[in-house]
Residue frames as qw, qx, qy, qz and C-alpha x, y, z in Angstrom:
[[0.000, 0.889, 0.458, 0.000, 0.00, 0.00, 0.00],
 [0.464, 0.352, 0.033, 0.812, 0.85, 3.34, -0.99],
 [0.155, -0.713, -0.407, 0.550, 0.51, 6.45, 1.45],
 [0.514, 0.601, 0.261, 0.553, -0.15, 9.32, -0.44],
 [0.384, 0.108, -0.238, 0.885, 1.56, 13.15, 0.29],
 [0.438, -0.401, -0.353, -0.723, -1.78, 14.01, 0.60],
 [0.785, -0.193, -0.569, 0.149, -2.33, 11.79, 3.30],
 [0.720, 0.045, -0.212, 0.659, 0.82, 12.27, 4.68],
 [0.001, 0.395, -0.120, 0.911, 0.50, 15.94, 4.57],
 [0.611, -0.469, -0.237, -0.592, -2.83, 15.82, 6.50],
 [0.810, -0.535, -0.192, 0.146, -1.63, 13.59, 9.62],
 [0.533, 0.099, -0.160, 0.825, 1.95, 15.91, 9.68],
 [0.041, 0.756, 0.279, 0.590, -0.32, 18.76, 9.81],
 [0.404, -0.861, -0.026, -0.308, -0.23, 19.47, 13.58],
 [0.908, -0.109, -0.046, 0.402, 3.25, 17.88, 13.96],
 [0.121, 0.965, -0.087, 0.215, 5.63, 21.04, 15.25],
 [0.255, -0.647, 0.710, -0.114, 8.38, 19.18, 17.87],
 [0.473, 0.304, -0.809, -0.171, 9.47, 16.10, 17.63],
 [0.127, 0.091, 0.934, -0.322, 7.54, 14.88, 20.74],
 [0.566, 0.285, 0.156, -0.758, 4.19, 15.42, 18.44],
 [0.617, 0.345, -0.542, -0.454, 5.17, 12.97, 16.56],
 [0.633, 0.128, -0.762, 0.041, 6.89, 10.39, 19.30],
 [0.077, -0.252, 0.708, -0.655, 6.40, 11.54, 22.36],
 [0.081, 0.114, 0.935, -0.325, 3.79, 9.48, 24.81],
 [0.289, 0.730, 0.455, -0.420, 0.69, 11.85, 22.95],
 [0.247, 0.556, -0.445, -0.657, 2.10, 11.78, 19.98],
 [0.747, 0.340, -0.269, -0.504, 0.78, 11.10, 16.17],
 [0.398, 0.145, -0.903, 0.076, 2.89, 7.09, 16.25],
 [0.084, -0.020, 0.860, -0.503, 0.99, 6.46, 19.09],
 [0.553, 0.219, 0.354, -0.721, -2.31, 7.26, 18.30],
 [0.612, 0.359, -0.550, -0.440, -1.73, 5.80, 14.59],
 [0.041, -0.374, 0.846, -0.379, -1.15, 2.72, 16.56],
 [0.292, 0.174, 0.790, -0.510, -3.86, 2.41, 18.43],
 [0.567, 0.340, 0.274, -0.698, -6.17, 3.32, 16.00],
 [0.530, 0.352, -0.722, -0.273, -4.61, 0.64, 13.68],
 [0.126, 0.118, -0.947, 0.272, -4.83, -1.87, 16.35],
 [0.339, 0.139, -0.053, -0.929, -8.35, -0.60, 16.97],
 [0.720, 0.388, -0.353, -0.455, -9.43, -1.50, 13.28],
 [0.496, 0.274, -0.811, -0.145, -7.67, -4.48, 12.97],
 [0.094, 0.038, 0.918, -0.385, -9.17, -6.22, 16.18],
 [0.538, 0.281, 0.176, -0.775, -12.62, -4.84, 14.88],
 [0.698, 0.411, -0.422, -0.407, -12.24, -6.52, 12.14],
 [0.244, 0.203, -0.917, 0.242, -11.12, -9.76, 13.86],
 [0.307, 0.202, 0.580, -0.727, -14.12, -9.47, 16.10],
 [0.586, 0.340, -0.244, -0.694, -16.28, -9.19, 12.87],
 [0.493, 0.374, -0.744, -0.254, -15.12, -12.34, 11.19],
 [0.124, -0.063, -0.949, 0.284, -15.17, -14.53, 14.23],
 [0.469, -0.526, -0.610, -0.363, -18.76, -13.31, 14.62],
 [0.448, -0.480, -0.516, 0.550, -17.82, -11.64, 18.19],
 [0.189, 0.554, 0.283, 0.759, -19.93, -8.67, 18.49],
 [0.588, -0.642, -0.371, -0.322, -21.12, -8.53, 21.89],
 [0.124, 0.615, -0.625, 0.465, -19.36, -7.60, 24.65],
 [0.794, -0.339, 0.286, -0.417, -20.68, -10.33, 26.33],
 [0.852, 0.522, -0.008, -0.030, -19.39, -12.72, 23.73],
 [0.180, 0.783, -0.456, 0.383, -15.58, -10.87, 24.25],
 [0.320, -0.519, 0.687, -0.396, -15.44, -11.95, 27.82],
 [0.945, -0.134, 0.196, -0.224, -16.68, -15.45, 26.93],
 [0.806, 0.548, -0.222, 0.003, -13.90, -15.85, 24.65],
 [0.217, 0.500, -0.678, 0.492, -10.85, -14.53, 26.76],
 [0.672, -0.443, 0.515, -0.295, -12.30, -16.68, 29.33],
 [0.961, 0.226, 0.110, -0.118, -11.63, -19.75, 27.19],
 [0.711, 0.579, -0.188, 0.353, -8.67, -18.61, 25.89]]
């Protein structure tokens, strides 16, 4: 996948020190999470866990 400068430009936008980008409230972190997020949503989806009831049956099992 290709990021475009567009993109790019648009999540740099409020990036001014270098702890906006790394620091403990910075943009890497949040991109993170909000990748990790998505990608467990979507893990949740597939397996058909949608319930938070459902959630806590699983990690009990597991």
């Amino acid at each position: 996948m290709i990021i475009s400068k567009e993109i790019l430009d648009e999540l740099l936008k409020g990036v001014e020190r270098p702890e906006d980008l790394l620091g403990d409230a910075g943009l890497m972190k949040e991109l993170k999470i909000k990748l990790m997020e998505r990608m467990l949503g979507a893990v949740l989806s597939c397996s058909g866990l949608t319930q938070p009831l459902d959630i806590l049956l699983c990690e009990a099992v597991v």
